[in-house]
Structures are given as C-alpha cells and as structure tokens.
N, C-alpha and C positions, 0 to 999 in steps of 0.2 A: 365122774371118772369114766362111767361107759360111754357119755358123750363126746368126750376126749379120743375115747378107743375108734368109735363111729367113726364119727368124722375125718382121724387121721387115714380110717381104711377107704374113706371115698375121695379125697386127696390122692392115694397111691393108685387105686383106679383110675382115677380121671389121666394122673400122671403118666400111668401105661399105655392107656389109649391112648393121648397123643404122643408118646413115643413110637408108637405101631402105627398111626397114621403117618406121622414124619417120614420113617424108614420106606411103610408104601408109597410116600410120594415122590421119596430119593428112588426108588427103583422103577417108578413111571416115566421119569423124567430121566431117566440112563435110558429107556428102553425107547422112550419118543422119538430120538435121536435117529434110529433106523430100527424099525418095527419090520421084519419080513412081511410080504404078500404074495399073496401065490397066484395073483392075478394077472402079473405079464411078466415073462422073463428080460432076466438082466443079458445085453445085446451085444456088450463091450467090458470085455474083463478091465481096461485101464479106466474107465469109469466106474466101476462097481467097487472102489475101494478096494480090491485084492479079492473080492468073494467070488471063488469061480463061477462059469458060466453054468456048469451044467447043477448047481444048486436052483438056478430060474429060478430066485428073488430079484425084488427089486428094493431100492431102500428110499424111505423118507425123508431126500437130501434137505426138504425145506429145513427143516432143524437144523443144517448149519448153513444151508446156502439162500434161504428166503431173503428178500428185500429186507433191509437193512441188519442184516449179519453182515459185519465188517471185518469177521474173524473166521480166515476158511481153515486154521489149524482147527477148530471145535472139533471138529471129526476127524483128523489128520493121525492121534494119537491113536485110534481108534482101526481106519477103514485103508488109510491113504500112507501106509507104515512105508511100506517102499519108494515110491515118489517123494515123501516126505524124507526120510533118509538122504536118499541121493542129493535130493534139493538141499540137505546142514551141511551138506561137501560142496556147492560149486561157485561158483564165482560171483552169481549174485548175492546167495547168502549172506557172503564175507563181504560183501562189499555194503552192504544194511547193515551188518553188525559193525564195522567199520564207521557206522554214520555216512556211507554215499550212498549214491543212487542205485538199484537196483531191481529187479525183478522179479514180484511176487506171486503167488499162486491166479490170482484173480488178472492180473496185467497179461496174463495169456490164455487164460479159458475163458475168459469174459469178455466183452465189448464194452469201454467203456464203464469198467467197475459194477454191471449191471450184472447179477450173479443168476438172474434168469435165462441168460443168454448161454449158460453155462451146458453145453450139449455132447453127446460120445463124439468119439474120432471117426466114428466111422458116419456121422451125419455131415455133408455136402455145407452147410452152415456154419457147422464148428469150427470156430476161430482154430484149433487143434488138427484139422483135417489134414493132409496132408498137400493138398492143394491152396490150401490159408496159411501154409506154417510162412512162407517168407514174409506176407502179407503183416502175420501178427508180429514175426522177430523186426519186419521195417518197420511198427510203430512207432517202437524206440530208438535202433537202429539205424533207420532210414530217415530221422529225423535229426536234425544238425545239433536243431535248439538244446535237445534231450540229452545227445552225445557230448555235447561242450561242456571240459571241466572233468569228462571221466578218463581223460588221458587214447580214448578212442574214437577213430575217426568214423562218418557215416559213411564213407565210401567202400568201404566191404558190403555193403547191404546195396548200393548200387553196381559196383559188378556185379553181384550174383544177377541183378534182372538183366544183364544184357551175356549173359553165359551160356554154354549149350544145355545146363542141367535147365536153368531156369526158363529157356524159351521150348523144351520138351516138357516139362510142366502144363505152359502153356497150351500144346496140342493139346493136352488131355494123357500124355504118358506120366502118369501116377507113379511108375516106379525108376523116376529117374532122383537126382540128390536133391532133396532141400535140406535147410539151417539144420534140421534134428538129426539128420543119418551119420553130419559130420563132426557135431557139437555134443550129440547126446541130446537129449528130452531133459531130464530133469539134473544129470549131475554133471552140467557143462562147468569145465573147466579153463585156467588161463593156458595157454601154449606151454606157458615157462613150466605147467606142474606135471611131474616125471607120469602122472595117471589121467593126465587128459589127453584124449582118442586125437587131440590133434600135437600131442608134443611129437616133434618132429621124426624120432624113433616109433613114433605110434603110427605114422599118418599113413604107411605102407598097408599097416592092419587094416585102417579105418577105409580107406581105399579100393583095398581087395573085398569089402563086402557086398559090393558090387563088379568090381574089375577084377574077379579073381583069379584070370589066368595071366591078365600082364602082372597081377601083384606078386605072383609066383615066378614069373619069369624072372621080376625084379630083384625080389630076394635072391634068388639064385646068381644074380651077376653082380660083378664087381665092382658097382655102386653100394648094390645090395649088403654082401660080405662086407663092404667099408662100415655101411651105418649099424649092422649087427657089432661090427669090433668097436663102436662110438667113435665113429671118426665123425668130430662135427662137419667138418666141410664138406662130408659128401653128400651127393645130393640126394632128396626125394621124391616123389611125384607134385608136389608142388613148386620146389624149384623151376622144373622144365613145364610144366602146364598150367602154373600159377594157381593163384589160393581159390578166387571166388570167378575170378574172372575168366574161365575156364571155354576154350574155344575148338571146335571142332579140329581135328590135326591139320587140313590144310586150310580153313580159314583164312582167309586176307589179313592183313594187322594184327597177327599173333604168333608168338614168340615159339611157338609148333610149324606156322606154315611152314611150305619148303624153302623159300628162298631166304627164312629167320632163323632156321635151327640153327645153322652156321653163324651169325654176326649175334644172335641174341641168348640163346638158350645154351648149344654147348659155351660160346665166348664167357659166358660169367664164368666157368671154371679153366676150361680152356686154355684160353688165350696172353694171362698174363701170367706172372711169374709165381706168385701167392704159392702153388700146388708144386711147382719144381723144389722152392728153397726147404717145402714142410715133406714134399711125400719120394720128390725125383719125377713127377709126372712134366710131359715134354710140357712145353711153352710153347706159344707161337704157333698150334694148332687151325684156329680160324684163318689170319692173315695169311698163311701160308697157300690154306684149303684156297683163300678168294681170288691168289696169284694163280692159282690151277688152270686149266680149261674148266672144269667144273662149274667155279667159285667167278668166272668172267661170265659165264652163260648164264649163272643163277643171278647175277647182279644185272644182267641186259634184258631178264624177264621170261628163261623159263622155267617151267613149271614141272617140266619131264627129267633136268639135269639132279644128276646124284649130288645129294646134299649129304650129311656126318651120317645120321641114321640109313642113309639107305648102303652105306657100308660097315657102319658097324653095329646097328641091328639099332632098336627102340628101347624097348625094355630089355631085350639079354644082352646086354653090351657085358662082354669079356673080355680081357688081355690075350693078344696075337700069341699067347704062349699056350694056351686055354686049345685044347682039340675042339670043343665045339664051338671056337669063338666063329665069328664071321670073315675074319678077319687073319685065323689061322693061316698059316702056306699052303695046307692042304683044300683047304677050302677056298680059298682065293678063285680058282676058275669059275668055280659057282656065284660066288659073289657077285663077280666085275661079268660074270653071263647073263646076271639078270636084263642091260642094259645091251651090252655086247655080244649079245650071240653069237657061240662059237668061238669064246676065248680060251684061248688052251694056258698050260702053265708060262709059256716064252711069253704071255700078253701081259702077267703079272707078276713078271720078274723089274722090278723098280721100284721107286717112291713116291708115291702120290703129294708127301708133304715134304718137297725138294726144300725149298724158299727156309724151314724149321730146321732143315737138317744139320746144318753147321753148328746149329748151335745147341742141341741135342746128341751130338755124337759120341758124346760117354757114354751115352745110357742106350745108342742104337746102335754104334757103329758105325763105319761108315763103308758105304757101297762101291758097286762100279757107279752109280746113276749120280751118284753124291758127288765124288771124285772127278768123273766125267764131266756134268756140268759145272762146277769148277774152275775146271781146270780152262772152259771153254769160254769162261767169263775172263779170268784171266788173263786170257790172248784177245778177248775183241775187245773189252774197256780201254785201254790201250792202244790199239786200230783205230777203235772209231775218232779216238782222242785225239790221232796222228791224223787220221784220215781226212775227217770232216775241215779239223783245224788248218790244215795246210790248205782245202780249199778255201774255205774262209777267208786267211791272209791272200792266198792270190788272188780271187777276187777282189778284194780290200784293195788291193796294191793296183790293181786294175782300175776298179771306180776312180780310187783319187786320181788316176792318170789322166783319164777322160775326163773329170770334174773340171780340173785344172787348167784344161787345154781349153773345155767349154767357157770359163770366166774368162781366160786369158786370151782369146780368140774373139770374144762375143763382145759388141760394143754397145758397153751399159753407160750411158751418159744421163741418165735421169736420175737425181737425189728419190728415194721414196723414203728414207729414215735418215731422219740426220744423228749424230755422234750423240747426242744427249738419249734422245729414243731409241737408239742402239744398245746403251747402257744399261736402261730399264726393261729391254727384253731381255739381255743378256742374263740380269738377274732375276728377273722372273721367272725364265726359262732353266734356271740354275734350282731355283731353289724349289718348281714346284717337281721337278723330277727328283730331289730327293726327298722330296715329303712323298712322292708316291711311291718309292720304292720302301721309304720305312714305312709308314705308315700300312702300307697291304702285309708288309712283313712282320706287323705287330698281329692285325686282323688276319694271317695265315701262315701260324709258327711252324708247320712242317712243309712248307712252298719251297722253291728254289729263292726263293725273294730273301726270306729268312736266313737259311745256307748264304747268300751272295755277302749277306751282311753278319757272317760268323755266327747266326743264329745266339747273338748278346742281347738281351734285350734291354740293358742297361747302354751300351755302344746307340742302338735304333732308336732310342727313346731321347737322349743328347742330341742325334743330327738331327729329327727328327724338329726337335723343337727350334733350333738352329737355324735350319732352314725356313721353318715357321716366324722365326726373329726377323729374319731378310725378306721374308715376301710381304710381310708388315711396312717395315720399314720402306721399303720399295713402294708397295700401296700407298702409304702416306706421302712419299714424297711425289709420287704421280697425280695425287690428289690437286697440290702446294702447286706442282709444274701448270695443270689446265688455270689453276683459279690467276697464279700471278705472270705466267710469259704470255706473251701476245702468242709466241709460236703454239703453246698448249690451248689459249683460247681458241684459236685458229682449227685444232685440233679437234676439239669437242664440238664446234659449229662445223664441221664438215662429217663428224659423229653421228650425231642428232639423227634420227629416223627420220624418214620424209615421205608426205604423199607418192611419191613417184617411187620407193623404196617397193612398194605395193604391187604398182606399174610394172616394173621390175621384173618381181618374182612371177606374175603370169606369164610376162611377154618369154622371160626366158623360159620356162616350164612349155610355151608354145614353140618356140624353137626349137629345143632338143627333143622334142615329141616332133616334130616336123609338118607342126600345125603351120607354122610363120617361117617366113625366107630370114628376115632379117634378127640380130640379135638386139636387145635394148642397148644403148649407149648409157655404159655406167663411170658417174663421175667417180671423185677421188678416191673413196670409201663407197664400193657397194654393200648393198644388203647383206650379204655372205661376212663380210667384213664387221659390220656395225653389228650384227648380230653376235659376234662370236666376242669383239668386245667388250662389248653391255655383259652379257654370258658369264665373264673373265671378273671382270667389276663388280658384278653381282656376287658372283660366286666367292672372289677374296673378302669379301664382309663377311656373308655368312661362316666360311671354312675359318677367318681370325676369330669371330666371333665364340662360337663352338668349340672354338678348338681352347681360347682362354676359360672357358667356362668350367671345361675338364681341368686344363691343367693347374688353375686358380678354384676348384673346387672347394677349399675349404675356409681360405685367405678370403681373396674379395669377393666371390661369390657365395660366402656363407651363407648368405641371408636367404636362399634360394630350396628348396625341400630338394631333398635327392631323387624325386622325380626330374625335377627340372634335366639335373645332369644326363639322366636314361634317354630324356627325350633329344637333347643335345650331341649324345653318341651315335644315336639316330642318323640325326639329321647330316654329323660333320661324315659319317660313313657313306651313306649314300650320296651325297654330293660331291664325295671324293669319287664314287663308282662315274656318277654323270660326267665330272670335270674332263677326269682319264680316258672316257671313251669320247668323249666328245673333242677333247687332241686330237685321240689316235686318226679320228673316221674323217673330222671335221679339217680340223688346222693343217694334218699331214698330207691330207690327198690337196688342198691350196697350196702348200708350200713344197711340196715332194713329188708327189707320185703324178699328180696331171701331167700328161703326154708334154704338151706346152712349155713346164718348168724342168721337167725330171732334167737330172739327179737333186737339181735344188734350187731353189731362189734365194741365190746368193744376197739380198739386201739385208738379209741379219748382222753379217760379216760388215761388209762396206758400205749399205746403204743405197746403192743404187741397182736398178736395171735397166733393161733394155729400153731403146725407144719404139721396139716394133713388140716389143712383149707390154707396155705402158697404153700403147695404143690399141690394142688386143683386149685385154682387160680392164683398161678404163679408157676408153673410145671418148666420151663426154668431157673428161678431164684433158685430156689429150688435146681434143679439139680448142679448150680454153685456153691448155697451155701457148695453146700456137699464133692463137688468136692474141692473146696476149703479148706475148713475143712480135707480135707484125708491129704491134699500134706501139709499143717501145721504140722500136726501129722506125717510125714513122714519126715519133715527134722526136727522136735523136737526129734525124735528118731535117726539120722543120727546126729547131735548133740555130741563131745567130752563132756565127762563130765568137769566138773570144777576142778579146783583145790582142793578147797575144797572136794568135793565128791573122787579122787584121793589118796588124805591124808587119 
C-alpha cells in the first residue's frame, strides 16, 4: 500500500515538471518571435511592426520572415496590426479570397519571394522605397501576361512611366506621385468603392495632398460645388489631366496643351448636347470657340492665342454670374487685358461664342452682337447666291457661245473616235463621275459632296453601285471589242508601249526645257495617251475587284477572313483618291485646259478634229496618214478603166 502511495506521488511529480517545462517552452517560443535588443535602434517606424521609434528596439523578424517562412501573417497578428487591417479591406485581399489573383505581403516587400530581401523604406534598395514603388506595382501591373483574366489592363502602369510624376522620379525629385500617394500603401481600393482615395468624389482629396491650392481652388468653383452636390458628370482632376498619363500643362500631345484644351478636354463636356438636356449648360461651346479668331489661330499653330482657360480660369472656373468669376462683366477688362492691353469695357461688350449663340438663347439671351451678326448673314447668304450665280450663268452663257462658234467655224475633218469608242467613253465617263461623287460622299459624310446628294446614305450607296454595274459592264465589253473587231485589235496594237515611247518622253522633256529645237513626232497614241489608258485598265479591275469584295462580303466572298475585306477598303479608297486626281491633272489639262485645245476637244462629242491640231499632236501619224493617202491616189490612177468607161 505505501508503495502504491510512493509511486503515485512521483507520477504527479514527474507530471508537474513536464507541465512547467511545456508551459516554459510555450512562452520561449511566443517570446522568439521578437525578443527586444538594445543593441541598434529601430530606423523606420513602418517596419518595426507599429513599435515606435523612440523605444530603439529592434526585433528578430527571422522568426517570421527567415528563408523558408512561407507565412508573413506569423507576426502580422502580433507587430503589423495596422498594415494588416488595411490590407482585409483592399482590393487585393478580396480578390484572393474570391479565388483570383492578387497581391500579397511578400509580392511587394520582397524580390522574388526571397523574404531576405525584405528592407525599411527608407533603404535605396527596398522594393518599398519610394523611388522602387512603380518599379514593384509594374511587376504585376506592367506585365500583360499577369494582368490577363483580372478584368485590368497593363496600360495604366505604362502611362504612368511616360508622365510628368514618373519622369520627376526619375530626376531624383522623391516627392513627386508614385502608385502609393494615389492608391494608398496597404488599403488600396476599386474606384467604384465609396472609401477608395481614387473614387471619383475622393480624387480632389487625394490630389490636393500635393496640389493643395488648385485642389482648393477647385472645390471652391463650379465643378467643384457640382461634384460636392453628386453631380456624376461633373468633372475632376482627372477628367481634364488624365488618370496616369498625366502631362505637363503645355506639353505637345496632351489633352492640357494649349491648342487641346478646346477640342479635347473642355469638348468632352462641352461641346455636345449630354450637359444641356440634364443640367441647361450651353452646347456647342468648342465648335463655336474654333470658328473664333481665337479657335483659327490655335488650329494654324499658336501657342500664345487664348484657349477656354485662359478666359475662364483653370482650376476657379465660376459662372459669369459668380463676382469673382473670370468671366464676370466686371471683370471682363481684366480678363481680355491680359492679351489685349488696354482693353476698356466698349472692348468687351460682345460674344466670343457667336457661332452657339442661336441656339443657346433661352438660357443667354440674345444680344446686339447675336442679332447683328444675324441679321447680316441674312442679307449676304442671299447676295452671294444671287451674286456669284448670275456670274456663273453669264459666263456659262458666254463659254457655250464661243464653244460653239469654235467647232462650228474650226475644220475638223479627221475621224480620232469612231461612234462605237464614243459610246464607251461616253459611259465610262458617266459612270465614273458618279462613283466619285458618291463614293467620297460616303468616305466624307459632312462634305458638300454628301449635301449635293441629300446627305441619304441609302440614295449614295444604290447609284453608287449602279454606276459601278455600268463601268463593269462597259469594261467587259471593251475587253469582247479589242479581242473580236479587227477595229479594237487595231486599237491595242497601236496601244502597246514601245521603245520609241521611251525616246519620246526625253526628247520632249528636252524640248520644253529648251534643250532641243525640235519636238519628237508622236504616232497615233502617244506616251501621255498609252499611259493614261493602261492606268484606266488597270485601275477598272482593281476598283470592280475591290469594290465586289466589299459589297459581296459575306455571299461570295465568304470564304475570305475579314481582314481580307479592311485590306480591300484600303486599296478601293485609295485608288479611288489616284483615279480622281490623275483625271483632274492628267486627262483634263489633254483635253481642256492646253492653250492648243481650250475650251475643249470636241472628239468626245463627234469624233473628230482638226487636221492642223492632228498634225500638231501626232506629227508621225499625220505623216502616215498622208503618205498613205498619196500611194491610194496613185494606184487609183494606175488603175485600167472599166469596161464601162471603155465603151
């Protein structure tokens, strides 16, 4: 029995001791974790887990951050309460707890998952640094591969390197924006959430922590007041200065220079109607500003003409009703003086946005300047109408006078088209004038071209093809004419380029330079001619071609990728631009405007010209012609008479 007693009391012995060893080992092992040392102070309160500076401890991060600790919460519960906080609020939290992809303690203090690399902010090294923060948010960011699938593009991580915050970095100005001044450090959130420093109502805040007297100007104007009352459309500082992409105010190629505030940055609110039908704000503000003197001078390239802000301020833009606006009546001489020295009130009694005003005038008023110009449109659209037109018709009436006198006076005895070839200009000439006219009318819907043709685009698109039916068909049968009439083979073999075609174009490039007395003798079809032919030929294959492709896109050219078609748009456009000018410059000054023919070379009409204009222009042909003609006349007189005549 006492051995029973014994025994059980060194059982509960032994049992206490290792329960007091255990419990000393739970509390070595809580305290391993970050054991103070008094031996170097802590340098960077955001690394020190929250434990202020002026304690100068340092703590034994190996315990959670040594090589191969895969777990930077171990201490997070503990040192990193704050950081960690913010970080179960932001966007990447939610998006790992979600199952996507996301950003963890380690993916921006580290390099590489390497937890050694892990160093304060204020070390030159530190993925954290200030100078490293874009460097570390473009790992993921600025990586396509990484971004594909999160619904976000990498191109916000490339504006920012081509920015003014980002390339002031670069000098070495430290306290200009990077990713954390505007996103937050740890508890970066999405746009859309009402507590993230970039939701749209925030981003004035977030802005003025650097810009804090335009951010105060802005508040204070009538932007400002909009977005304080939750007016979404109104704007912020990233509307007009863009998100990442952020460009010095006159910068070239940004939406701030001076010659863009007007067509790019006011015009998104501006200019269309959105802001009249929701709030009564005018419309038609830019278009108006460009019809100005202003708005001509800023679109011919300078840099000194008043653009929107420099009359109605940058940041304090107020309502003309507003005493301190810019834009007040009392204020106006000061305004319009900055440019104008010496403007008195009679300088800025008017409208700068005449062109808006009509249609604006419930909500302005209307003027003497309104009313005035008006009224003065009125009396000259009507002048000019009567004016110009009545010269028009009497010249008209004049030309055909003289036209007619010159065919009907002038002795054209040489066939150069006969009735069949007359036909096929006729409609070639028919129908490619109305392919150019619809066709640029489609490719330039606010032209006069458009107007001429009711601005229908269903009317342009019918003749349009129509006329494309006819220059087909015409093609085709000009084809049928060279291959089966002796007159069309005759045609192509006097076509055909030739060595001497060659000859040709120097000898005459040396005569009208006044290298050479004489001009080359050009047969039937010169160079000028065969060229502009081939040209014509060529060019109806490709332009039917191209032109079937588009409008059979899905029928017979199915089989074709819809690149095919883009490239096919391509080609029928521009060779429509070549065709057209190569008439106007080419065919018109041969047929038209040369001294020689003006007003016109009537062989369209009837077929024939002159025998001194034949001779003139084809010198070579001329000479056969005539030669030919002797040796007829010479065996019609070599000739036995007839019988008849015998008798």
């Amino acid at each position: 029995m006492r051995r029973c007693i014994l025994l059980t009391a060194v059982l509960f012995v032994l049992l206490l001791s290792a329960l007091f060893q255990f419990v000393r080992f739970s509390k070595a092992q809580t305290k391993g974790l970050a054991t103070p040392q008094a031996t170097s102070p802590v340098t960077d309160s955001n690394q020190s887990t929250g434990t202020s500076n002026s304690n100068k401890l340092v703590l034994q991060c190996q315990g959670c951050h040594a090589a191969g600790k895969a777990l930077p919460y171990l201490g997070g519960a503990l040192f990193h309460t704050g950081p960690h906080s913010d970080y179960d609020h932001s966007f990447h939290a939610l998006s790992i707890r979600n199952g996507a992809k996301g950003a963890a303690c380690v993916d921006c203090h580290a390099r590489n998952g390497d937890m050694t690399t892990i160093l304060p902010a204020s070390d030159p090294r530190s993925t954290i640094n200030r100078t490293n923060i874009a460097e570390t948010c473009g790992r993921c960011h600025g990586d396509k591969s990484v971004m594909q699938g999160s619904g976000i593009s990498n191109q916000p991580f490339l504006s920012y390197r081509e920015s003014v915050h980002a390339k002031a970095i670069a000098r070495g100005n430290t306290g200009a924006a990077v990713c954390t001044d505007c996103h937050n450090s740890h508890d970066i959130r999405a746009a859309s959430d009402a507590q993230s420093s970039i939701f749209k109502v925030n981003v004035p805040k977030t802005c003025g922590k650097c810009h804090e007297t335009e951010a105060n100007e802005f508040t204070a104007s009538i932007h400002g007041q909009a977005v304080a009352r939750g007016v979404s459309r109104a704007p912020v500082c990233t509307d007009c200065h863009g998100i990442h992409d952020i460009k010095m105010p006159f910068e070239q190629n940004t939406g701030s220079a001076s010659a863009a505030v007007g067509t790019e940055s006011c015009a998104k609110c501006h200019e269309g109607v959105a802001l009249t039908q929701e709030f009564g704000v005018a419309s038609e503000r830019v278009s108006s500003y460009q019809a100005s003197y202003h708005g001509l001078a800023s679109r011919l390239g300078s840099k000194v003409v008043a653009n929107c802000a420099s009359c109605h301020g940058v940041h304090n833009i107020l309502p003309s009703s507003d005493p301190k606006s810019m834009i007040n009546a009392a204020n106006l001489p000061q305004t319009c003086g900055q440019c104008h020295v010496g403007a008195t009130a009679n300088f800025t009694k008017g409208r700068i946005h005449l062109g808006a005003a009509l249609t604006s005038g419930a909500a302005y008023g209307y003027d003497v300047s309104v009313v005035g110009t008006t009224v003065v449109r009125w009396i000259y659209l009507p002048l000019i109408v009567l004016v110009i037109g009545g010269m028009v018709v009497h010249n008209a009436l004049v030309w055909r006078k003289k036209a007619a006198a010159k065919r009907r006076y002038e002795s054209r005895t040489i066939i150069r088209l006969t009735r069949n070839q007359r036909w096929q200009h006729w409609l070639l000439l028919t129908s490619f004038l109305v392919l150019v006219l619809s066709g640029f009318a489609l490719q330039y819907p606010n032209s006069w071209l458009a107007w001429l043709l009711g601005s229908n685009e269903p009317f342009r698109r019918t003749i349009h093809r129509m006329a494309a039916v006819i220059m087909l068909i015409t093609g085709t049968y000009h084809v049928l004419y060279l291959a089966l009439s002796s007159e069309g083979r005759q045609w192509v073999k006097d076509m055909l380029p030739k060595g001497k075609d060659v000859k040709d174009v120097a000898q005459n490039f040396g005569y009208y330079l006044g290298l050479r007395a004489d001009k080359p003798k050009i047969a039937r079809f010169g160079y000028a001619e065969k060229a502009e032919y081939w040209a014509v030929f060529w060019g109806t294959i490709i332009m039917g071609l191209t032109g079937l492709m588009i409008w059979f896109k899905i029928g017979i050219f199915g089989f074709l990728p819809r690149w095919w078609i883009d490239i096919a748009l391509a080609i029928h456009f521009y060779e429509a631009v070549l065709a057209t000018l190569a008439i106007v410059v080419w065919h018109f000054y041969q047929v038209i405007f040369d001294p020689d023919i003006y007003p016109a070379n009537f062989a369209f009409i009837d077929g024939r010209v002159s025998e001194a204009s034949y001779k003139e222009e084809h010198e070579l042909a001329y000479e056969q012609m005539k030669e030919q003609a002797a040796r007829e006349e010479m065996r019609s007189e070599e000739a036995p008479p007839d019988k008849a005549v015998q008798d």
